[in-house]
C-alpha positions in Angstrom: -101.3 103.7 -119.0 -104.9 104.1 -117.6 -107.3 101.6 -118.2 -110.7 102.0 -117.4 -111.3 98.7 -115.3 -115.3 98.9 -115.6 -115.0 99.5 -118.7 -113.6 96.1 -119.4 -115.9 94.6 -116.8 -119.1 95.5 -118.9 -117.7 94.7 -122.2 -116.9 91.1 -120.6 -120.2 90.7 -119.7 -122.0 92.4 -122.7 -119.7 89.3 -124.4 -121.1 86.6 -122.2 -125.1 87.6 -122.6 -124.3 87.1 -126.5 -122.6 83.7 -125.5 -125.5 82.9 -123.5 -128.3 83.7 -125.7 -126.6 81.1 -128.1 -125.4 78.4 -125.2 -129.3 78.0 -124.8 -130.5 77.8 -128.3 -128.7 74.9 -131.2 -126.1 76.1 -132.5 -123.6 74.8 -135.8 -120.2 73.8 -134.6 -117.2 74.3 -136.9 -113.9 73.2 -136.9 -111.0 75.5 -137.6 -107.7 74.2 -139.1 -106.0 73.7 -136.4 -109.1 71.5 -135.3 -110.1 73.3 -132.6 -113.9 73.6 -132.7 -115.6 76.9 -133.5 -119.2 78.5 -133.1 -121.1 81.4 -133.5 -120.6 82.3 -129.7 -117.1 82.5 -130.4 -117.4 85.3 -133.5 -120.1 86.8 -131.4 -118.2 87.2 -128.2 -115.4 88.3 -130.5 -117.2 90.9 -132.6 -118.1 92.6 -129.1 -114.8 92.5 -127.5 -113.0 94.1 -130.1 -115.3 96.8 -131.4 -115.5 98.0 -128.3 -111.3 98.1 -127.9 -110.8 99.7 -130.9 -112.8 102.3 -130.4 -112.4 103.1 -126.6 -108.6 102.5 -126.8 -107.6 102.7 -130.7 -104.3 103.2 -129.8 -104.1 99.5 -128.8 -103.5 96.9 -131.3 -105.4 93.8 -130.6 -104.3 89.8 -130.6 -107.5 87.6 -130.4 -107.6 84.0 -131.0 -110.3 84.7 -133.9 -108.7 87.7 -135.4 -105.9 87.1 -138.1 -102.5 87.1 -136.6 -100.2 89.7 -137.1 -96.8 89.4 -138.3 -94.0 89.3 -135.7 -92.1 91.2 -137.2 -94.8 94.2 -136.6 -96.0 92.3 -133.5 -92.1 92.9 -132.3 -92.4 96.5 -131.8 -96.0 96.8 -129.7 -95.2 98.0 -126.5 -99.0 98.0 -125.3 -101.1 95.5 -126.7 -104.7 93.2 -125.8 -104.8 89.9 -125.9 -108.0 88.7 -126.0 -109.9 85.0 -126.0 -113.6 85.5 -126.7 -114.8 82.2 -125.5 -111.9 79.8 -123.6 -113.2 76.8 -123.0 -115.1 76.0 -126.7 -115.3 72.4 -126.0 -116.6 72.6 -122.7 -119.5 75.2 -124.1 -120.3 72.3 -126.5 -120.6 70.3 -123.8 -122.6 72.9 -122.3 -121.2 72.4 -118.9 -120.8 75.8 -118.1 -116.7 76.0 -117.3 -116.3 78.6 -120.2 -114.9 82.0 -119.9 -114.5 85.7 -121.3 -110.6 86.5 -121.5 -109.7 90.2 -121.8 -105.5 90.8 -121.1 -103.3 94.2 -121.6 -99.6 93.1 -122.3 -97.0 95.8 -121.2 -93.8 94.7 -123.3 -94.6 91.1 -123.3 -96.2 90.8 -119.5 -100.4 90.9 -118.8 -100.9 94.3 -116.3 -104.5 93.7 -116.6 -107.0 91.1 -116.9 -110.6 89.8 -116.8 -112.2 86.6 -116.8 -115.9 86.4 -116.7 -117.7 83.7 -116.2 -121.0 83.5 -118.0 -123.0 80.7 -117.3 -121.7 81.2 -113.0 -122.2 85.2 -113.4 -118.3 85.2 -111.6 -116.4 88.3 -112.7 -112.9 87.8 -111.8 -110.0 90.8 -112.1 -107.0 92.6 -111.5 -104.9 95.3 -112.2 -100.7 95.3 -111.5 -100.1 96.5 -108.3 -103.6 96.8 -107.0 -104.3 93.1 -106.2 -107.3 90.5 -107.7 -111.0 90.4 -106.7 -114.2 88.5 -107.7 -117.5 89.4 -108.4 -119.8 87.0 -107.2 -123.4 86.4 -108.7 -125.0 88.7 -106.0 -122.9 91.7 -107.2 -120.7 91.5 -104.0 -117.3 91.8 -104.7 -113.7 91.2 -102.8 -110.6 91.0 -102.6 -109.1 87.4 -103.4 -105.8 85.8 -101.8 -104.2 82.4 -102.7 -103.3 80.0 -100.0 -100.2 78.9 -99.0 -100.0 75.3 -98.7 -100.1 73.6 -95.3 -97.7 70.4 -95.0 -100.4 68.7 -92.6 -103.6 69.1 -95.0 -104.9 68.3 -98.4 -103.0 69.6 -101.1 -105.3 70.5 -103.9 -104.2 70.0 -107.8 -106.2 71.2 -110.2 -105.7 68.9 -113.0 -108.0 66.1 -114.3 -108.4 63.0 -112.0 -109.0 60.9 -114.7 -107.1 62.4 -117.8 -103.4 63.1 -116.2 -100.7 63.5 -118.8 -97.8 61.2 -118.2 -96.0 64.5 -116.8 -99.1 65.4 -114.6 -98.3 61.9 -113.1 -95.2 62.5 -112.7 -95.4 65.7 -110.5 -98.3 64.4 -109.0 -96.5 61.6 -107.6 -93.6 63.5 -106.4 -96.2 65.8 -104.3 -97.4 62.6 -102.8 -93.3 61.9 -101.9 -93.7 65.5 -99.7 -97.1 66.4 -98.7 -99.6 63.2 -96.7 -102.5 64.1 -99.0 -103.0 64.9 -102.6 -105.9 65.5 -104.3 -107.6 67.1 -107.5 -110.5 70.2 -108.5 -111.5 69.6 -112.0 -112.6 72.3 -114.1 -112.1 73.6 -117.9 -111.0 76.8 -119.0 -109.1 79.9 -117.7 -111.4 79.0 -114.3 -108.3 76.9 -113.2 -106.3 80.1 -112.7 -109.2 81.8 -111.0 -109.5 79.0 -108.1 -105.9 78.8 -107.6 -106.0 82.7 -107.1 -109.0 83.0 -104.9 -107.9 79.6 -102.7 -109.6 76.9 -103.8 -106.8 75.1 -105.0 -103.4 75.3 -104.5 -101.4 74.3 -107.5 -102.1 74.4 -111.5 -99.6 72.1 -113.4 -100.4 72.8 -117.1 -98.0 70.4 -119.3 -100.3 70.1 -122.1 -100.7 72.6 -125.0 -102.2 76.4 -124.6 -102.0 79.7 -126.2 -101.1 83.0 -125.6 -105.0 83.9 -125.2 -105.5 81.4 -122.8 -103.4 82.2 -120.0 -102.4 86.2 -120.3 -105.9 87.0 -118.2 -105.5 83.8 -115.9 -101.8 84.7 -115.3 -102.1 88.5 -113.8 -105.1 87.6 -111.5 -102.8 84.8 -110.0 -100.1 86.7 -109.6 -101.6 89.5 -108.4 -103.7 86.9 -106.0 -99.8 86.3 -104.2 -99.7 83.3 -106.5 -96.4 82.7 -109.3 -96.8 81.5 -113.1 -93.6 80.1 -114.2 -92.2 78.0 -117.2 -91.5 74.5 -115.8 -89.7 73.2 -115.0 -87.4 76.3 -116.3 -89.1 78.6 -113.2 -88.7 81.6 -115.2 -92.2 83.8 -115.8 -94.5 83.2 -118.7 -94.0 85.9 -121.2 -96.3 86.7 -124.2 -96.6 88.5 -127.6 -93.8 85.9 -128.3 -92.7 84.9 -132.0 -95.0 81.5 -131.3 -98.1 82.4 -129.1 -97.8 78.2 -128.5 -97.3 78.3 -124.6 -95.1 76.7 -122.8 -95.6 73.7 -120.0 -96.2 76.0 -117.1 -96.6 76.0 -113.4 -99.0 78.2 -111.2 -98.3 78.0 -107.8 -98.2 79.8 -103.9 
């Protein structure tokens, strides 16, 4: 199928100018019932991102994290579908730190072929397409071609993870990387971003054993793999799949 990647790009951003205009203005935050928090960024981004899907590609249905669900047993039988997060990173907008994102993914028969993740408050466009590799957009407009690094036994192996909020199994892993490598140490940062720096080298391993959806990954996951980096269940090492009967994710791995 042909997707029109700019397309996609400028809907992303139109998304993140509506996320902005509210990031710097007070805003009401709700909380849904799963307790997740909720604002008006979130229906706004939302509201853009699918309009514009349905009607440049109404062919496509659409899984958002703000949209009602659709049954599995319809769900089942998509072949093509988006999956869509209108503003990853809620709690970190509310703490207006800036490490939110814009998630757009196609799923091909339960795999993301496309995705975008913008990056509103950096200006950062990241993207890729199957097959034709990942690239950023910096503020300045200039973009290129991103590659994830292989690790190198005799320097600093870089975790993304939190320093000061590991998960017992965080620490685990953590600790056996210290058994192998001479240094280990950690990038912070919320939201799909982590997949981003593992993609374009700034890190070199994302250990995720802690909850996440469906919306939250299916963007990250094809610009890392597309990047030369892997996204597999763990410890199972089998690839992330999506449109699943539960969009709850998996404990997962991305890695060079």
């Amino acid at each position: 199928m042909q997707i029109d990647i700019d397309f996609l790009l400028t809907i992303a951003r139109q998304a993140g100018a509506a996320i902005m205009d509210i990031y710097g203005n007070e805003f009401v935050v709700e909380i849904k019932d799963d307790k997740s928090p909720l604002t008006l960024a979130d229906r706004a981004s939302n509201q853009i991102i699918v309009s514009a899907l349905q009607q440049q590609y109404p062919d496509i249905p659409i899984i958002s994290e703000e949209n009602k669900l659709t049954d599995y047993e319809v769900r089942q039988h998509w072949t093509y579908c988006w999956l869509v997060d209108p503003l990853d990173g809620t709690k970190e907008f509310i703490k207006r730190n800036g490490e939110f994102t814009v998630n757009i993914a196609l799923l091909h028969e339960g795999k993301p072929v496309v995705g975008v993740i913008f990056v509103p408050a950096r200006n950062d466009m990241y993207y890729a397409q199957e097959g034709q590799g990942s690239y950023k957009v910096d503020s300045l407009g200039n973009t290129q071609r991103i590659h994830a690094k292989t690790i190198d036994p005799n320097e600093t192996v870089l975790v993304v993870a939190s320093r000061s909020h590991l998960s017992e199994e965080t620490q685990k892993y953590v600790d056996a990387l210290r058994v192998t490598y001479k240094t280990v140490d950690f990038v912070s940062s919320g939201s799909s971003i982590k997949f981003c720096l593992v993609a374009e080298g700034r890190a070199h391993l994302y250990p995720r054993f802690a909850p996440t959806m469906e919306w939250d990954t299916g963007a990250g996951q094809i610009i890392a793999t597309e990047s030369g980096a892997s996204v597999m269940v763990y410890p199972d090492n089998v690839p992330l799949t999506y449109n699943r009967p539960n969009l709850l994710n998996p404990f997962f791995l991305v890695s060079v």
